[in-house]
N, C-alpha and C positions, 0 to 999 in steps of 0.2 A: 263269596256268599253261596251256598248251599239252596237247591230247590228242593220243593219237593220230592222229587225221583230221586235225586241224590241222597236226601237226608232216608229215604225207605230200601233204596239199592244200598245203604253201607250198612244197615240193621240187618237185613236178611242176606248178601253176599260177603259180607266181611264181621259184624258184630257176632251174628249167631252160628256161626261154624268155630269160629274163634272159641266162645264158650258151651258149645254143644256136641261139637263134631261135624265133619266134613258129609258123612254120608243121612241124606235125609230124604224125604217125600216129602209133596207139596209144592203149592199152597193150595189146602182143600177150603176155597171161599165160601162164606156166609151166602144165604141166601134169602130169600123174602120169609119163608116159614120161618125161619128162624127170630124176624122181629114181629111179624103178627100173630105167634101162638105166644107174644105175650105182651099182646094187646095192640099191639104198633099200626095205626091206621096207616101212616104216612112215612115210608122207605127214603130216606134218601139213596139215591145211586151208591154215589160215594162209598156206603158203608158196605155195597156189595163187592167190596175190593179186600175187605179183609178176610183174612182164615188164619188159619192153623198147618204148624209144619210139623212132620215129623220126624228125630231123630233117632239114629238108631244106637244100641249101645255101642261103648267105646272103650280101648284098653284102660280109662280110667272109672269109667259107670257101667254097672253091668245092668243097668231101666233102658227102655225105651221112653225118650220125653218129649211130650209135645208142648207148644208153645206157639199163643198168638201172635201173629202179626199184624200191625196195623191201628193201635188202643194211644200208640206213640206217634203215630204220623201227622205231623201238622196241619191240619185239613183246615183249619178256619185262620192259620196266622201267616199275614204273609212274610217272606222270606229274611225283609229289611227288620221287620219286627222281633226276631228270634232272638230270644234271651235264652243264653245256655245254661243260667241260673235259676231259674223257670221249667215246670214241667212241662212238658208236649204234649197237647191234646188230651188226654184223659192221665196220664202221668202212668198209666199201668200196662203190664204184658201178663197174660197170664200161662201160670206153666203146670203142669201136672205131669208124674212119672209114675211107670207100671212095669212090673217085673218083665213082661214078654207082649208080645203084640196081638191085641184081640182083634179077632175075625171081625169084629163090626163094627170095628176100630169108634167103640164107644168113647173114648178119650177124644178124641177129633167131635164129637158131636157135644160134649159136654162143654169144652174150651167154647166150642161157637156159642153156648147159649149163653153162657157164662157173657162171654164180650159184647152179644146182642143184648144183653141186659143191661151190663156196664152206659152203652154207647145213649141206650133209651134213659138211664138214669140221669146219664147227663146232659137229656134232652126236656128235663121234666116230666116222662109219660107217667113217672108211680108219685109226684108231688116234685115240688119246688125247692122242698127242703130237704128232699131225702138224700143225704150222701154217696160219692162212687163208692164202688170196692176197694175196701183198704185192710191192711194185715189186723186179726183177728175176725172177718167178719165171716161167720156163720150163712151158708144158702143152702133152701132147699133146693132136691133138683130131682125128684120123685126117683124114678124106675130107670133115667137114662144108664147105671151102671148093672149088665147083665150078664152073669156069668153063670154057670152051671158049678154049686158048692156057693157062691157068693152069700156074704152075713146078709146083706141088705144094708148098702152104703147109701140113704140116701138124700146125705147131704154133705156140703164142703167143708171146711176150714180152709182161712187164708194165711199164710204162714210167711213171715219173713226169710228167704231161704238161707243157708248155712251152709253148703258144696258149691254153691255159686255164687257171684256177686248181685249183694241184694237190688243194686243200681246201677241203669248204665247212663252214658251222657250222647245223645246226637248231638250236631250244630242246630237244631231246633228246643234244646231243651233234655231235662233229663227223664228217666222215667224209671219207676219198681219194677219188680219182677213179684207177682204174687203168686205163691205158692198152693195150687190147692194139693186136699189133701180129703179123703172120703173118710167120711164119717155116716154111724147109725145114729139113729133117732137118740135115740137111750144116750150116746156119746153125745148128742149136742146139748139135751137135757141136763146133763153133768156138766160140760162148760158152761151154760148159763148160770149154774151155781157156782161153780168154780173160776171161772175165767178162759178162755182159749187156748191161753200162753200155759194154763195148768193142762190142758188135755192135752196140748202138742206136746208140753214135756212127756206126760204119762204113756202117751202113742212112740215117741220117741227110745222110751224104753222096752216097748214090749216089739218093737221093729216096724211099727204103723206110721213112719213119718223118716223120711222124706218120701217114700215111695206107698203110694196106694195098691195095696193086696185085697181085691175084693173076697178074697179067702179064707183072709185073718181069724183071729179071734177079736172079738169087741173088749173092750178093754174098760166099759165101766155100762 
């Protein structure tokens, strides 16, 4: 039977080198600002354990990817409990990839809020009803992507990914990989008429998907 520490030490020493590559930085943790700039009176510790890691390219990917830790770790089930048919904790990791490594490593700041807001949703702070993050969902996320030439990317797409496996399995359960993916205003405009699954195709084609270029061209 798997604990805790074990079900989290084979995710980040064995799962994510496995499908990411050996050479990485991190884990750069969440921290309190991160759950009360949006709205979160009340921290649990707990969540100040997760971050974001990041890899670097590899003879097979020429992005830099970061990727949460911690969205999967079984925080509320105990060990005897663990159904590996069942997702783990929030069932999601999130990932994002960018051509080359920004100085202000906005990717590491985005994933965090991204997962502070996951963790809050699934705590009730925005309603009772409102669902986690799952593949097509549209989030704003203002100004965090800033680049010098940048369209103004300022919002996600969650994407099922297609160069990685869109699912992994712990002894706790399984969990997604969700992809984000930056998007302009105008671009999310257009999926809400169209659908997600149509802008990820159309990003797909013009090179805006799987990897986010805050330099691109907008593509609707």
């Amino acid at each position: 039977m798997s604990s805790l520490e074990e079900v989290w030490a084979y995710r980040e020493e064995t799962l994510y080198p496995q499908l990411f590559g050996e050479k990485h930085n991190g884990i750069f943790v969440l921290d309190h600002d991160d759950f009360t700039s949006l709205g979160a009176e009340n921290v649990d510790p707990r969540w100040l354990h997760l971050g974001v890691f990041e890899f670097e390219p590899t003879p097979t990917r020429n992005s830099w990817l970061y990727v949460t830790s911690g969205g999967s770790t079984p925080w509320e089930t105990e060990p005897a409990d663990y159904n590996p048919e069942e997702y783990s904790w929030l069932g999601s990791e999130l990932v994002i990839e960018v051509p080359s490594q920004p100085q202000d490593q906005w990717p590491i700041k985005l994933l965090r809020r991204l997962l502070a807001y996951n963790v809050l949703l699934a705590h009730g702070q925005f309603g009772e009803d409102k669902p986690l993050l799952d593949y097509g969902g549209r989030i704003p996320i203002g100004d965090v992507i800033r680049e010098k030439g940048a369209i103004g990317l300022r919002c996600v797409v969650l994407a099922e990914p297609k160069h990685y496996p869109a699912t992994a399995q712990l002894a706790s359960g399984q969990f997604d990989f969700l992809h984000a993916v930056g998007i302009t205003d105008s671009e999310k405009d257009w999926a809400r008429a169209h659908s997600s699954e149509a802008l990820l195709r159309l990003l797909e084609v013009h090179g805006g998907f799987p990897v986010t270029d805050p330099r691109r061209k907008a593509v609707a």
